[in-house]
Every structure is written in structure tokens, then in C-alpha cells.
GUMIKOL-987151 format. One record per residue (C-alpha): x, y, z; residue in one letter. Coordinates in steps of 0.05 Angstrom, whole numbers, padded with zeros to 5 digits, always signed. Example, Ala and Ser with C-alpha at 12.3 -4.5 7.8 and 13.67 -1.06 7.14 Angstrom:
// residues 2
+00246-00090+00156A;+00273-00021+00143S;
// end
This chain:
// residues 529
-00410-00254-00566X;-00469-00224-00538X;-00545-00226-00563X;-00609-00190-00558X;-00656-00213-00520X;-00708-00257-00556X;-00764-00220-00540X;-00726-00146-00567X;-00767-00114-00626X;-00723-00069-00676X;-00754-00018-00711X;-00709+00008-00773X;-00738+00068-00803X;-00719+00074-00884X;-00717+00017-00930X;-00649+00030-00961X;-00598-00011-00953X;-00563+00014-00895X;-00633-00004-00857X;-00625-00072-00896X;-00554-00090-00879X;-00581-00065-00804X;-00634-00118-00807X;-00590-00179-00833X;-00530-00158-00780X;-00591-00171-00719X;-00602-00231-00743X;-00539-00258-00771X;-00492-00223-00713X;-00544-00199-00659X;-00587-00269-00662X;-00657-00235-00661X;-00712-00264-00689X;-00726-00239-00758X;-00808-00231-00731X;-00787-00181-00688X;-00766-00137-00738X;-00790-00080-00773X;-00775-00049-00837X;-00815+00021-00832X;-00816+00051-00915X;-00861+00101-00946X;-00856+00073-01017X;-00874+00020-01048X;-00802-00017-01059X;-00745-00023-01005X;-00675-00009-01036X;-00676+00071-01029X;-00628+00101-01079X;-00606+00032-01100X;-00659+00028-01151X;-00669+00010-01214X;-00734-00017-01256X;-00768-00026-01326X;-00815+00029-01322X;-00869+00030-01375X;-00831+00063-01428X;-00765+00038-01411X;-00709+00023-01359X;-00686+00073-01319X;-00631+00067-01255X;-00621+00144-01223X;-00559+00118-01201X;-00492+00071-01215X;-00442+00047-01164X;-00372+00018-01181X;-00356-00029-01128X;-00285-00040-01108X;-00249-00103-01071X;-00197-00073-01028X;-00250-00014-00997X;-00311-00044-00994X;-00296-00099-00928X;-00355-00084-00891X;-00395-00098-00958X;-00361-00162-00977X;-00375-00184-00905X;-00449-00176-00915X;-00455-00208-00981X;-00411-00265-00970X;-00473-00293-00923X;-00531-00269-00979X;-00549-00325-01026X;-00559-00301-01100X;-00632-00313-01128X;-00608-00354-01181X;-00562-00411-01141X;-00568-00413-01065X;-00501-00448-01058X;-00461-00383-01087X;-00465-00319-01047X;-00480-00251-01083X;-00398-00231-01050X;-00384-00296-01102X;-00428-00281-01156X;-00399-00205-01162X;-00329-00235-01170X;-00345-00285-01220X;-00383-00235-01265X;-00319-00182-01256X;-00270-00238-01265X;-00310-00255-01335X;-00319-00182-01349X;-00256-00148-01333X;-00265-00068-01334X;-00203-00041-01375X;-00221+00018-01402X;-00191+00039-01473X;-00240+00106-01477X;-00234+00141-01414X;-00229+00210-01435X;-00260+00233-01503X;-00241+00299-01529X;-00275+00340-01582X;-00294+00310-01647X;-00294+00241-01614X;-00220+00239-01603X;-00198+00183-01555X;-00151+00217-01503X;-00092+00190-01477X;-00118+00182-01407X;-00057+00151-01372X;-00025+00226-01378X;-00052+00259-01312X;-00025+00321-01328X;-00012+00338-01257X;+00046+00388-01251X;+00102+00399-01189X;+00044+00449-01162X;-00009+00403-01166X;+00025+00350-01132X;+00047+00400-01073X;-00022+00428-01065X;-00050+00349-01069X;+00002+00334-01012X;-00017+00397-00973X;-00087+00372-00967X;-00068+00294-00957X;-00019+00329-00887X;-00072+00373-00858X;-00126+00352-00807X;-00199+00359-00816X;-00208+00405-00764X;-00150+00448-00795X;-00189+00441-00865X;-00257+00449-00831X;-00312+00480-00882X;-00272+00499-00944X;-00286+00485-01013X;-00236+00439-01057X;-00227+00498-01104X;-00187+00531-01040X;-00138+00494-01048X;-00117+00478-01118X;-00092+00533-01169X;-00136+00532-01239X;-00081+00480-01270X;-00104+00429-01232X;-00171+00425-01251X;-00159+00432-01315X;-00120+00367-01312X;-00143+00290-01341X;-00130+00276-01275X;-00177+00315-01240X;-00230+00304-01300X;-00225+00230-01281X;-00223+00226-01206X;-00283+00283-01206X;-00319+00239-01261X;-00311+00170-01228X;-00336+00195-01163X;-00380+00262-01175X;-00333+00318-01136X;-00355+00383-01154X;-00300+00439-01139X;-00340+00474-01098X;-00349+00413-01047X;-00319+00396-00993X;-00244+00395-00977X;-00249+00342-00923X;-00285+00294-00970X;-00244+00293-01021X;-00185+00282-00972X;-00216+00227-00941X;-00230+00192-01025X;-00158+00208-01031X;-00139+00170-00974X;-00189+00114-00980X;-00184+00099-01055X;-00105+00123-01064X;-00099+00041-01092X;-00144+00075-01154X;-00082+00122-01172X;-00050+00081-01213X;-00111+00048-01249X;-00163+00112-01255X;-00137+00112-01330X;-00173+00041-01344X;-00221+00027-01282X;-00184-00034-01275X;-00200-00040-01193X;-00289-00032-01213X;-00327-00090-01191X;-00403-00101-01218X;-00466-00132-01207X;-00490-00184-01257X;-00552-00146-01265X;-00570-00064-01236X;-00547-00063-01163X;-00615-00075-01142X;-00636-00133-01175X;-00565-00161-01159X;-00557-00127-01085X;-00628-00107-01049X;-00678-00168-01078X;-00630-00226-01063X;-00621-00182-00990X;-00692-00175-00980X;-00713-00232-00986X;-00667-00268-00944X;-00697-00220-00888X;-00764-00238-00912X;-00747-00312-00909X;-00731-00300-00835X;-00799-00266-00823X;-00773-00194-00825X;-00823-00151-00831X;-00834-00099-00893X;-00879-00051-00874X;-00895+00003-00932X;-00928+00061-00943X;-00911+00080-00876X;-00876+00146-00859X;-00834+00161-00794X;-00859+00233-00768X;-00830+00244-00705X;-00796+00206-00655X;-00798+00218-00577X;-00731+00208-00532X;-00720+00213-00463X;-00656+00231-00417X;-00646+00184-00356X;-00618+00209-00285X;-00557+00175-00314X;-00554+00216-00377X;-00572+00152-00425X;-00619+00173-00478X;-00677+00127-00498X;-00733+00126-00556X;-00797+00118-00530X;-00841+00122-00587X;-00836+00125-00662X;-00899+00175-00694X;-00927+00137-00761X;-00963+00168-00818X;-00995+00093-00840X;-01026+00110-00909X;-01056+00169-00876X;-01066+00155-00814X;-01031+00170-00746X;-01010+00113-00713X;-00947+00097-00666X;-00901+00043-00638X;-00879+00043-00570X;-00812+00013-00548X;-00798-00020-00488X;-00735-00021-00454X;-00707-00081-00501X;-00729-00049-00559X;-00689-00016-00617X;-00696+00042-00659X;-00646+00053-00714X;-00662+00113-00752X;-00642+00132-00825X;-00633+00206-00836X;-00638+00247-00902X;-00639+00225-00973X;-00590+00238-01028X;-00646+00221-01077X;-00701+00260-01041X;-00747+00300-01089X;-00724+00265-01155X;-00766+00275-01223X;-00770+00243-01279X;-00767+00267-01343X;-00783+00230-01415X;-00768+00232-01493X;-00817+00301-01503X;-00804+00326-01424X;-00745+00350-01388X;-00752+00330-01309X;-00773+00389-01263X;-00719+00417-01204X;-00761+00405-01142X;-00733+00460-01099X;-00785+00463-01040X;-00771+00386-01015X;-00833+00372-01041X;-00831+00287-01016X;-00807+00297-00937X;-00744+00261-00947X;-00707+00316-00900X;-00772+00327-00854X;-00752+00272-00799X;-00682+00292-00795X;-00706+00366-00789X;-00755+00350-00735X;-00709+00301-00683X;-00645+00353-00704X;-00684+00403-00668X;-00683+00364-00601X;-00614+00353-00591X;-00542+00390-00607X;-00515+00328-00626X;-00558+00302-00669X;-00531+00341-00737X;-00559+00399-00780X;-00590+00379-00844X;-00585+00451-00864X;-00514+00442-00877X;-00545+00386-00929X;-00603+00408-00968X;-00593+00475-00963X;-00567+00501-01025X;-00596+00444-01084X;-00546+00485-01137X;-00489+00456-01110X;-00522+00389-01094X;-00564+00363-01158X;-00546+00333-01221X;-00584+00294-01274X;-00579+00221-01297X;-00602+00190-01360X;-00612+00109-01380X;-00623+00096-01453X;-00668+00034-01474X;-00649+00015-01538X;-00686-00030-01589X;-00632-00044-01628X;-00560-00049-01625X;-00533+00001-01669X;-00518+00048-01628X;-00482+00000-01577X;-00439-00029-01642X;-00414+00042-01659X;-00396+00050-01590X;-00354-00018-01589X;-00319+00002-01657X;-00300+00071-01628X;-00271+00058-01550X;-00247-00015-01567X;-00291-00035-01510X;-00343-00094-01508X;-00407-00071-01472X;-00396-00085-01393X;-00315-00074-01399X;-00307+00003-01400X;-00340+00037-01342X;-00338+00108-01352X;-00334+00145-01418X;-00327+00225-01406X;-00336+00278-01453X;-00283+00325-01427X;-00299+00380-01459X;-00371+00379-01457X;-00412+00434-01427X;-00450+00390-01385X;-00392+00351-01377X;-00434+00281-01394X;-00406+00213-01383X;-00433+00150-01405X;-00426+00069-01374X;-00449+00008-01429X;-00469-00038-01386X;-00461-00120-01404X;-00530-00144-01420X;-00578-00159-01393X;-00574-00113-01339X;-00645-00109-01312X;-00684-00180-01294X;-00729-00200-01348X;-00685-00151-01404X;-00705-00185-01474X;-00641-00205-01514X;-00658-00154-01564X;-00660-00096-01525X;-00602-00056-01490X;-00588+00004-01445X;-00542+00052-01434X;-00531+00098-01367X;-00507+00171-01368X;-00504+00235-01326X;-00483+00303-01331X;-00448+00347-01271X;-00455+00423-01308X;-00540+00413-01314X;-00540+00492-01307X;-00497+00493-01370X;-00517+00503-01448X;-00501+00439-01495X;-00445+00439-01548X;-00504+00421-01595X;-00577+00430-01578X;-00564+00499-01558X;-00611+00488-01485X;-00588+00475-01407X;-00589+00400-01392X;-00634+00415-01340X;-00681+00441-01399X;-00668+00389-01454X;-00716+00330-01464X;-00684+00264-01465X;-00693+00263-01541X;-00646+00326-01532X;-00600+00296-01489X;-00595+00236-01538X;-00569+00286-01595X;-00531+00311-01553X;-00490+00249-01530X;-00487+00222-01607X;-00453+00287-01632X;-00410+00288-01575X;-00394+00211-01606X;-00395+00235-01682X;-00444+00191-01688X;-00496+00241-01724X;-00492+00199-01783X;-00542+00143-01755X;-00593+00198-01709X;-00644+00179-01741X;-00642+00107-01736X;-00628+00117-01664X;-00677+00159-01646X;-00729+00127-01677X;-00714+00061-01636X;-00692+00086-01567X;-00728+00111-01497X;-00684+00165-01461X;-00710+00179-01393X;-00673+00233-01355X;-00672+00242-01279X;-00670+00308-01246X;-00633+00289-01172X;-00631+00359-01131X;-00598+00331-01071X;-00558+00268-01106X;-00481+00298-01077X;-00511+00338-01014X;-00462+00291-00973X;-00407+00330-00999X;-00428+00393-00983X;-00377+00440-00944X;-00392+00421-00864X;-00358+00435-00796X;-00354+00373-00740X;-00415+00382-00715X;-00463+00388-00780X;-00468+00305-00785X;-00486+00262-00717X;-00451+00193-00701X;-00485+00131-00712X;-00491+00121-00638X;-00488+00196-00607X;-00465+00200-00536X;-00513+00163-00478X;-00556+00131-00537X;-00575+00063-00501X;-00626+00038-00552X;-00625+00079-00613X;-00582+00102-00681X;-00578+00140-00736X;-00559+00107-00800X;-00543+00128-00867X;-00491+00181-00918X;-00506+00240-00867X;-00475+00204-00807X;-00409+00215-00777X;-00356+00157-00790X;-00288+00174-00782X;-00241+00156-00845X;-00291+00126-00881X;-00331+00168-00942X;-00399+00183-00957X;-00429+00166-01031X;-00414+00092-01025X;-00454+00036-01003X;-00399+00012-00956X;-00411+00085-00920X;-00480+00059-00903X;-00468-00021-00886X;-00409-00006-00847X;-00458+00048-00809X;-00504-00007-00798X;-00455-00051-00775X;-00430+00004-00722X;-00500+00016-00710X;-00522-00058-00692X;-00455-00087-00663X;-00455-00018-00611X;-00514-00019-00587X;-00518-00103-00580X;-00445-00100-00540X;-00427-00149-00600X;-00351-00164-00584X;-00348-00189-00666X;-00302-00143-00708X;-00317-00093-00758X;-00274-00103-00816X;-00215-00059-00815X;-00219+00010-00864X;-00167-00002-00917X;-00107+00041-00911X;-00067+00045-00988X;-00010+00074-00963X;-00006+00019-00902X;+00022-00023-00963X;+00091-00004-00992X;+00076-00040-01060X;+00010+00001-01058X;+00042+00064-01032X;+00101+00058-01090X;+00050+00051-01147X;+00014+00110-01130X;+00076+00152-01124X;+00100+00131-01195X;+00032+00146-01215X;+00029+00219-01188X;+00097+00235-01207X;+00090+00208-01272X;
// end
């Protein structure tokens, strides 16, 4: 093993945690000092989409993630060496397995049909069309797939299959994304086939992911003298081209609360560089307010990717990306509710205690909503009287079954009636109402990753000649691996920080279900089933 040299400075632009992971992997792996690192953030918290907080009137997470053991190495590897908050002698990696262990996900109410019929779930549906078409796409190469849609290759059946309304569900696909993406989940989360009925491969957090996840992360780097540096926005970023074709940052360009400012690197230095944002842009809405559709990235969350794209051919084309928000957003909703009838009615109807049945979809609902109970508490500080509930829709552009308006146009108050009608649950509205907090979230660019692309549209995490610089994040290049996870971006850090360190330590394998003929035979009774 190689290090960096004591006196190297790393400057990681974004405080997600791909920039995070980045910053423990030079000081875990890379032995830099912690001081001479610097965590470069425009807002106020680090954690990026991996949020989640008591606002004022209630909780609210944009986002979930459903963690996974066999797919998330690169993860696991991370956490194993990140103390929780709570006990420094058990690891976050040990914590998550405990709480899963104790909590098992085995969900009895996958799919729920009209009038708040429970579905038989473990029927896929898929037909011997369905399964040739899957297998056609599974053969082909990317570059023979290239930019088309999903919907190109699978006849109307198979959408209209549990199946699909599962796998599309669980992970967000929208038919009109991209081919190559959902290849690649196919591939990387095949192990799922069997189990997408009940969820039984989820792993969770104790608490939100970033109470469990980022805080314990961040402030091992702080304890290490990492340096958090917010309010501070990246604006432009100057490279140079040696004789020998090596490319080097020079100088980062700061906004620092308004004024310029600049860091320049030396030749030890380190720039790793986080590019887009799949929460870019987001608004909030409230009980009386539906959140706006910011269309005219309003926050800058593209404008740094846009400005260093434009000085090299390799180094991606956000276009691709953020260009078309209708096939990118969808809203989110978390309930905060002041008493527990709702979550009781819930328990009676799916058999599920709260914490044990990850996803609950409405099949046929317009906006086709799905819910997640999560085991409480699930924020830090959560009273014992007070519970929450997560949600999200995929058809926002769609009229409701039952409040006759778009969800993009319904107040959360309106989304609320329209989630306890979709659970026959209009019998106890009022109650409900009158003690819970909905408070949607409008996320314009929240599947942009998936977006239809050629090879070129998203640069590697170390382009070609790069000697002291990478990009980092869901809008790099990793081969095999897919986008809308958090392994995506710690195994990109972990690329980004062993590459350009000459690190000789391994990067955990990507998980191949097929590779394993127990594996591989359970999905094949599962698909022909």
C-alpha cells in the first residue's frame, strides 16, 4: 500500500455522501491527515439527498433507500469502520444488521388493488413473451441497446404485470427510461427475483438514513479534523494539459457566502468533484400548499457540471440529465402523525407491524402512490407518541381516484385523502386529519440518472490523463454497477480515492446473482413461475 503525502490537501466539492465516503477512504485507506481536508457545501447540512429532519411542522425525508446485503459491498466496507453515535464499540455495518435481524421485512401487503384488496403478489404474471423479451434485453450489450427507452422493448402485457408494478415500484423505473439501466438492476439485483413479493432481502437504518448513515459518518471525519466548510459554492474549476497529456486542477473558483474566493492546488493536492444533483431544485409543499415544479434550475445544482462539461469531451453532458424534468421528477410525502390510529388500521389491514413491510403500492392508483411504515422512532429525538409515515407517487401529472386534482396540484391535506380512500380508511378522515402534518416534496430531477443516454453522456470517475482530480457521484460512469443507490456513489469514491492514491487495496467485488447456481436456480423458478 501506498499513501499520500502528508503534506497533500484534498478538496471534495459536495457534501453528499459520495464526497463523505471520499473523505473517510483518505484517511482510513490513503493515510492523509483529516486537517488537510476539505469538505466544500453550499448548505447548511452535509448528507446531500440523504436527508431527513423535524422541520417545524413536522418530519419530512425527500427520499428512502432499501439497503441490501449481497449488493451493497463497497457500503458494508465503509460502515464496518464507522462507529454508531450511540455505542462506539458496534459499527453502523453492525448496528444495520441487528436492527434488520430484529425487524425482519416480510411483506404480507405488497400490492393493494382497488377497494383495499390485498393482492396476491407472489403471482408475477409474466407470460412466455415477457420472459423472452426480459431475456432479450439481459443477452444484448449496452452499446447494442444504446439510448432506447424500456417501453422498446417490452409488449403492453408486461407492464401491465405485478411483476413489473413491483420491480418499477421498489426501484422508481419509469417506462420511458433507460434500457441500459434497467438491464444493469436486472443483473445486479436478479437475487431480489424470488423475494420482490415480500422485500425479504431490505436492510434498514435504525433511525432515517441520515441520522443512522451521514451524522455517525461525519463526525468521525470531524473527529479527525476534517474540515466542513458551508455555505460555500464551487463555480468553476481551472485544468491544465501537460506535454505528457496528464490533466491537472489548478484552482477551484468559490462563491464563499457571496464572495469570490479560490483555492489553489499544488502538485500533491486533490480535487474530487461531485457532479449534478438528483435532488436539485426541490420544493416543499405543506397541509394548505402543493410544492411548486422548479423548471428553470432555479438552486445551481447542474451549473458546475455545465460549466467544466464545456472544457472537455470527456467530461459528460448534463443535458442528457436535466434536460427534460417530465420524465425525471416525482413527488414524496412523510406523514407526522399525533396519534396512532391511522398506523393501527394499517397493521390490522397488511398483517404487518410498523418497520416490517417496506413497500405498500396502490396498483391501480392514478398516481400510482406507495407507502413505507417505518419502525419508530425513526428520526432522533421522535417523541413516543408521535409517528410517521413515507410515501411517493410516480404518475404526479396524473388526476387522483378521489380528490379529482394532479398530485402535482393537491395539498398534502389532499394527498392524505387520497391515500386513506385508496386504504378504505374514510371512515376515521377526520380523526386523522385533524391530528396529522403531510408535507409533500416536489423532486424535478429525483430519476434524471435514468434518463435514456449514449457512452459518452456520463464521464468516468477518473477520465483519461486525470493525475490529481475526479468526478464523483450518480452521473458518473461505472461499469456494471447502477445509479440510484448509495453504493453507486461510495463505490465511486472508493474508485475515485484508491486511483488516484495508486492504492494497491481491493475494491470489493460487484455481486454477480447468476455467478451462484443456488442464486441463479431460484430466480429461474421465480420467472417461470
Amino acid at each position: 500500500m501506498t499513501h499520500a503525502p502528508q503534506q497533500s490537501r484534498a478538496y471534495l466539492v459536495g457534501g453528499g455522501i459520495a464526497s463523505l465516503a471520499a473523505a473517510a477512504f483518505l484517511i482510513r485507506d490513503g493515510g492523509l491527515p483529516g486537517e488537510n481536508i476539505h469538505v466544500l457545501e453550499e448548505l447548511p447540512l452535509a448528507g446531500g439527498s440523504m436527508d431527513g429532519s423535524g422541520e417545524p411542522a413536522g418530519y419530512v425525508t425527500r427520499g428512502g433507500r432499501m439497503l441490501e446485503d449481497e449488493a451493497y459491498t463497497c457500503l458494508w466496507n465503509l460502515l464496518e469502520t464507522i462507529p454508531t453515535l450511540t455505542d462506539e464499540t458496534v459499527s453502523v455495518r453492525e448496528e444495520i444488521r441487528q436492527f434488520s435481524a430484529k425487524w425482519p421485512t416480510d411483506a404480507k401487503a405488497r400490492l393493494i388493488g382497488k377497494g383495499a384488496e390485498i393482492l396476491d403478489a407472489a403471482d408475477y404474471g409474466l407470460d412466455t413473451r415477457d420472459r423472452l423479451e426480459l431475456t432479450r434485453l439481459l443477452v444484448l450489450p449496452e452499446a447494442v441497446i444504446g439510448a432506447r427507452r424500456i417501453e422498446d422493448f417490452f409488449s403492453p402485457h408486461f407492464f401491465e404485470t405485478n411483476f413489473w408494478a413491483m420491480w418499477r415500484t421498489t426501484f422508481a423505473f419509469q417506462n420511458w427510461h433507460s434500457a441500459i439501466e434497467l438491464r444493469r438492476y436486472f443483473l445486479r439485483f436478479m437475487q431480489e427475483f424470488p423475494r420482490m413479493h415480500t422485500l425479504a432481502g431490505v436492510r434498514r437504518t435504525r433511525l432515517n438514513q441520515y441520522d443512522s448513515i451521514i451524522r455517525p459518518l461525519q463526525t468521525w471525519l470531524e473527529e479527525r479534523g476534517v474540515r466542513f466548510e458551508h455555505g460555500v459554492r464551487v463555480t468553476d474549476v481551472d485544468f491544465t494539459t501537460e506535454e505528457n497529456g496528464s490533466r491537472r486542477v489548478r484552482r477551484l473558483h468559490l462563491d464563499r457566502a457571496g464572495q469570490p474566493d479560490a483555492y489553489d492546488l499544488g502538485d500533491g493536492d486533490y480535487a474530487l468533484l461531485t457532479l449534478g444533483s438528483m435532488t436539485a431544485d426541490a420544493a416543499y409543499g405543506s397541509d394548505d400548499s402543493a410544492p411548486e415544479l422548479i423548471r428553470d434550475k432555479r438552486d445551481g445544482g447542474w451549473r458546475l457540471w455545465e460549466t467544466i462539461a464545456a472544457k472537455a469531451d470527456d467530461f459528460g453532458r448534463p443535458a442528457a440529465f436535466h434536460g427534460n424534468v417530465d420524465e425525471a421528477k416525482w413527488e414524496s410525502f412523510t406523514l407526522t402523525m399525533r396519534s396512532p390510529l391511522l398506523l393501527h388500521r394499517i397493521e390490522e389491514m397488511s398483517g404487518n407491524l410498523p418497520g416490517t413491510g417496506a413497500l405498500m403500492t396502490f396498483k391501480d392508483s392514478n398516481w400510482l402512490m406507495s407507502i413505507v411504515v417505518p419502525h419508530a422512532p425513526h428520526f432522533e429525538g421522535q417523541p413516543e407518541d408521535v409517528y410517521t409515515l413515507w410515501g411517493y407517487g410516480l404518475f404526479v401529472d396524473n388526476e387522483g381516484d378521489f380528490v379529482g386534482k394532479t398530485m402535482a396540484e393537491a395539498t398534502g391535506r389532499e394527498i392524505l385523502t387520497e391515500l386513506l380512500n385508496h386504504l378504505g380508511l374514510w371512515d376515521i378522515e377526520e380523526q386523522v386529519v385533524a391530528t396529522t402534518t403531510v408535507i409533500p416534496v416536489m423532486l424535478p430531477y429525483i430519476t434524471s440518472q435514468f434518463a435514456p443516454r449514449t457512452l459518452h453522456d456520463r464521464p468516468l470517475v477518473i477520465p483519461r490523463g486525470a493525475a490529481n482530480f475526479a468526478f464523483l457521484g450518480q452521473f458518473t460512469e461505472i461499469p456494471e454497477d447502477v445509479v440510484f443507490t448509495v453504493e453507486y456513489s461510495v463505490r465511486g469514491a472508493m474508485h475515485a480515492v484508491y486511483g488516484l492514491l495508486g492504492l494497491d487495496d481491493e475494491i470489493p467485488g460487484i455481486y454477480h446473482a447468476l455467478a451462484d447456481p443456488k442464486t441463479a436456480i431460484g430466480v429461474l423458478k421465480a420467472a417461470l413461475a
